[in-house]
N, C-alpha and C positions, 0 to 999 in steps of 0.2 A: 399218813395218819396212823395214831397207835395203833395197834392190833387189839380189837375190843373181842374179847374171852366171855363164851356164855360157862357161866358157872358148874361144874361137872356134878348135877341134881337129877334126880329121877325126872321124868317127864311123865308127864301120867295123862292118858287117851284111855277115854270107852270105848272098849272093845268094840261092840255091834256097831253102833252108828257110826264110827269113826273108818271100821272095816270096809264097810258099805260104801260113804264116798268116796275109799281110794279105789274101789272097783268103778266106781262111776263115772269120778272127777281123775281128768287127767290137767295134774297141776302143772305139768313139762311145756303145756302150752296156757301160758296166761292171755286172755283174751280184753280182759280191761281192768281196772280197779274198782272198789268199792267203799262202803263204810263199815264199819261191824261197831257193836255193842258188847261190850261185856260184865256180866252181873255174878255176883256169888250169891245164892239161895242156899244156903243151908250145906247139904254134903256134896251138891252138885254146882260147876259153874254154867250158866246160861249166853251163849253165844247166838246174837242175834247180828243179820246182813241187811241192807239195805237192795241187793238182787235175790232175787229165785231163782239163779244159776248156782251152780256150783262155786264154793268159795272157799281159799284159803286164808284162816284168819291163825297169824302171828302173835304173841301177846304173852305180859308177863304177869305174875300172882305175886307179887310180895318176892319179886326177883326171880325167880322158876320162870323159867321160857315153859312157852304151850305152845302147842300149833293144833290148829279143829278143823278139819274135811266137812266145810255145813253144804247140809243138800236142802235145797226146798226153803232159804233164809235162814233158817233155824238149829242149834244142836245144843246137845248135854254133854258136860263131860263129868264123870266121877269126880269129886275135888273132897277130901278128908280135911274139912276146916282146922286150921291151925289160932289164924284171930276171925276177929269177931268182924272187923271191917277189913278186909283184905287192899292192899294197894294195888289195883289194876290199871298195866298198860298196854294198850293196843299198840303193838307195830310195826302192820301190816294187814290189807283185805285186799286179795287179790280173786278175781273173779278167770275160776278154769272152765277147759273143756270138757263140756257135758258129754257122755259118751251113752248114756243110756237114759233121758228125760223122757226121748220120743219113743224110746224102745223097752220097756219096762225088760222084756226078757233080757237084754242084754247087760242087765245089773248082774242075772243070776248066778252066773259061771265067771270066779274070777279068774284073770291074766295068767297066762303062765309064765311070762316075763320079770317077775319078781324071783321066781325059782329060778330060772335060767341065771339071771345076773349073782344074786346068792351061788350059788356054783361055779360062777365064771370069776367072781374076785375070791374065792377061796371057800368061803361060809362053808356050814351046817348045811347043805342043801334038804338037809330032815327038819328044817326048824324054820319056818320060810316067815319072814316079816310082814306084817300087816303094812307098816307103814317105810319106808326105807328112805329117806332124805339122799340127797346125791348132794357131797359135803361141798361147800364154794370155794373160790378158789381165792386165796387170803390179795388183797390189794397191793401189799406190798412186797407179794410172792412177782405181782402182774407186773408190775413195775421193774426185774430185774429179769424177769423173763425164767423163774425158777423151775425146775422141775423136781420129782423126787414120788416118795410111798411114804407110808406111814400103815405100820399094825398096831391094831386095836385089839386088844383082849377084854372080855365084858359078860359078866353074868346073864341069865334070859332067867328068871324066876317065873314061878307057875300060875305068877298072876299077866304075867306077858311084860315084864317092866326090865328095863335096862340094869343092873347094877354093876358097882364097881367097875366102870369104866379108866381102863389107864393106857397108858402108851406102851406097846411091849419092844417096840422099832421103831428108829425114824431116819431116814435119810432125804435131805440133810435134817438135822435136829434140832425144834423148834419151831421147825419153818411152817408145817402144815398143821402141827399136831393141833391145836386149837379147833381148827376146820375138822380133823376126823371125830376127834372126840364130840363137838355138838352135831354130827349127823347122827354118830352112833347115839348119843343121850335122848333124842326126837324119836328113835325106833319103837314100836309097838308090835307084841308077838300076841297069838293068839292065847287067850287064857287058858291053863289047864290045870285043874287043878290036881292031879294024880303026877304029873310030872315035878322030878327032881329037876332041882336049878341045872343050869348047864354053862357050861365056860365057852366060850367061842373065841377064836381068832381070825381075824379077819384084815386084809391089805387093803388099803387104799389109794391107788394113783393118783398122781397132779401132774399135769400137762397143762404150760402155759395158753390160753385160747392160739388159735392164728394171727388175731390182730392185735394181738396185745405188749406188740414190740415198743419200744420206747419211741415217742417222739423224738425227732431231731432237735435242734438248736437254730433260733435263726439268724443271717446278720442282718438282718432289715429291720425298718423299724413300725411300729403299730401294733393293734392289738395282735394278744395271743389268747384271743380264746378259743383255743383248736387244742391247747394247750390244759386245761381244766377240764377232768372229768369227775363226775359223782360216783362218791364211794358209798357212805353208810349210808342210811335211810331209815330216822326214826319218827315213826308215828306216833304222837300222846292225844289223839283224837282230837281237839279243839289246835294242835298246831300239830307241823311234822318240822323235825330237823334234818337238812340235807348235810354231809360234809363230803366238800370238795378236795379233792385234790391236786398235785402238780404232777402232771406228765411229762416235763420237758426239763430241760437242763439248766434253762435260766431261770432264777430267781422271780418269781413273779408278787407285781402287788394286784389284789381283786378288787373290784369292787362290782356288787351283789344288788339289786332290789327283788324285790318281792312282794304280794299282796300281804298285807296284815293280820294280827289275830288282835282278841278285845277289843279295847277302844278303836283301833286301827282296823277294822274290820271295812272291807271296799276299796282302802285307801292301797296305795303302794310304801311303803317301807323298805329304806333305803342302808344298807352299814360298807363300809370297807377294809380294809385289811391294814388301810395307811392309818386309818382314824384309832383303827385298834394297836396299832404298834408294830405289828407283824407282814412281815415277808414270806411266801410263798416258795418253798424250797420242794424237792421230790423225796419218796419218802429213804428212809438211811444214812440223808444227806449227811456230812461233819459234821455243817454249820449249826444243825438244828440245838436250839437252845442259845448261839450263842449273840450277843447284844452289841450292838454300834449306834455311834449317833450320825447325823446328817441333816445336812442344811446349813443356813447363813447364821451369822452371829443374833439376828434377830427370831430364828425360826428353827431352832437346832431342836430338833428330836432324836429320841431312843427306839429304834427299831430291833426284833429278835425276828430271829430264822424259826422255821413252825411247818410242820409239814400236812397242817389242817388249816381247813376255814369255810367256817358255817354261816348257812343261809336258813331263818327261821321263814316259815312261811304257812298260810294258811291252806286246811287239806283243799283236796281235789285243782290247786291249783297251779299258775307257771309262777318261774323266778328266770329274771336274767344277770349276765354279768360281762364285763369286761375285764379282761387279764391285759397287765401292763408290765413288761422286761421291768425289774428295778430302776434301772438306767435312764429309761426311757421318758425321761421330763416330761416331751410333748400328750404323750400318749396320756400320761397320771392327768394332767393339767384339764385335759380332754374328757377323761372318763370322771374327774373331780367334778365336773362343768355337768357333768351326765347325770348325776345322781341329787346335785341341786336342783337342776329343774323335773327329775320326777318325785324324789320323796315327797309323800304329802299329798298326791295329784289324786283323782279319781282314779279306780282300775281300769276303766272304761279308757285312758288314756295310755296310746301304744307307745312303749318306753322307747323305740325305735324311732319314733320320729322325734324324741328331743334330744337326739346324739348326732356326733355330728362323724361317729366313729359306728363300725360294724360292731351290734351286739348280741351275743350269743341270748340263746334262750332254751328254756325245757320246761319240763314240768311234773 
């Protein structure tokens, strides 16, 4: 899948209340999901949850990524209106580790563990972040099993806000920088207002997870969906987009159902990757982009190599899918057969029992 780049923009967080849930909320451990609400009122944006847990809500303003630490359902954030109706999108609300709900005292004293790691990748240990993102590790980094750093140089102004954020080093280059640069644009320092800007440099490592080595290739035949893992995850509140990707060496065709959104709402909603045109490749592959046809003089289609493929679905709930080898006639024939008899069905109906082939599932 491309590499989706958040745009190198100030990020702007309220000091207090935002300070408060990272001493609170530890988001290192996500404990469930949720819903969140987001409103612009005038100077400030209004972030409402649906738990009275601690929650992290993701979301964009007229393309500005935000992230809000809400405690208690609810938070403010500073926001210097620009228009009149902002375009807001939610996505992501994840529900963290309450660390101080039943303890009130143990809100008081925060962590010393954000100094220490400041210190330990290089930072200002004098200038300690409110908020400090641990940057992700790009997918198509995981997929070659990449390693490498990247420094970041970036102003800290003495309203506590990131500026000028650029790449000062990268090995290798390009690879990660995307990833450092939107952890460091998420950062929030504490306001001061008698403090001169300050320049900071700071390292950032990448280290491929442990299991994040490439699947094999198989020669047997049937499904692959061991083969298909989920990359991006975007939330627009009334639906969320999943995009999948290929972990394995063969060519793969999908096919996805899902619960619906609008009119489709309860029902299952069913698309495939053969019906779209597209072939399931890993990502880097040669092939991507490039077109052939196939089939009989009656049935000849144009297929391109693609190294995404999206399942729209309705929030809070599951999607499944079957991955089939290009090659693999019986298998496509199989999961073709799968997806006619659930599009359409009630949700209440397990898409499992109308395959006659093993189908992967998440949610």
């Amino acid at each position: 899948m491309n590499s989706w780049k958040i745009p190198a923009l100030t990020l702007l967080l309220a000091c207090g209340g935002v300070a408060h849930g990272q001493y609170r909320c530890d988001c290192t451990s996500v404990v469930d999901t949720c819903t969140a609400n987001v409103a612009a009122r005038g100077s400030f944006l209004e972030v409402k949850t649906d738990r009275p847990q601690c929650a992290r809500v993701d979301y964009f303003v007229d393309g500005q990524p935000f992230v809000s630490m809400v405690v208690d359902g609810e938070d403010r954030q500073n926001w210097p209106a620009r228009t009149a109706n902002p375009k807001i999108l939610v996505q992501s609300c994840q529900v963290c580790r309450d660390n101080g709900a039943a303890n009130p005292a143990a809100r008081a004293a925060p962590p010393a563990a954000p100094v220490q790691q400041a210190a330990a990748n290089g930072a200002d240990a004098g200038l300690k972040p409110l908020i400090a993102m641990v940057p992700g590790y790009p997918a198509g980094a995981l997929l070659r099993g990449a390693k490498g750093h990247v420094d970041v140089e970036f102003t800290v102004n003495s309203a506590g806000r990131v500026e000028n954020a650029r790449i000062a080093a990268a090995e290798p280059k390009g690879v990660f920088d995307a990833a450092a640069l939107a952890a460091v644009q998420r950062r929030r320092y504490a306001e001061d207002g008698a403090r001169a800007p300050k320049v900071i440099q700071e390292r950032f490592d990448f280290q491929p997870p442990r299991a994040a080595s490439r699947a094999p290739a198989f020669a047997v035949s049937g499904p692959r969906n061991q083969c298909v893992r989920q990359d991006a995850v975007y939330n627009y509140g009334e639906m969320v987009d999943v995009g999948l990707i290929n972990a394995c060496d063969d060519p793969l065709v999908v096919f996805g159902c899902a619960q619906g959104t609008g009119r489709n709402v309860g029902r299952w909603v069913c698309n495939t990757s053969e019906e779209r045109g597209d072939v399931l490749v890993g990502f880097g592959d040669q092939r991507i982009g490039k077109r052939y046809a196939a089939g009989d003089a009656a049935t000849v289609r144009t297929y391109t190599y693609t190294d995404s493929f999206s399942v729209t679905r309705a929030p809070n709930s599951e999607y499944w899918w079957v991955a089939c080898v290009e090659n693999d006639a019986e298998c496509r024939a199989d999961a073709r057969q799968w997806t006619r008899a659930v599009s359409g069905q009630d949700a209440s109906v397990d898409p499992q029992d109308r395959s006659p082939l093993t189908v992967a599932r998440s949610y």
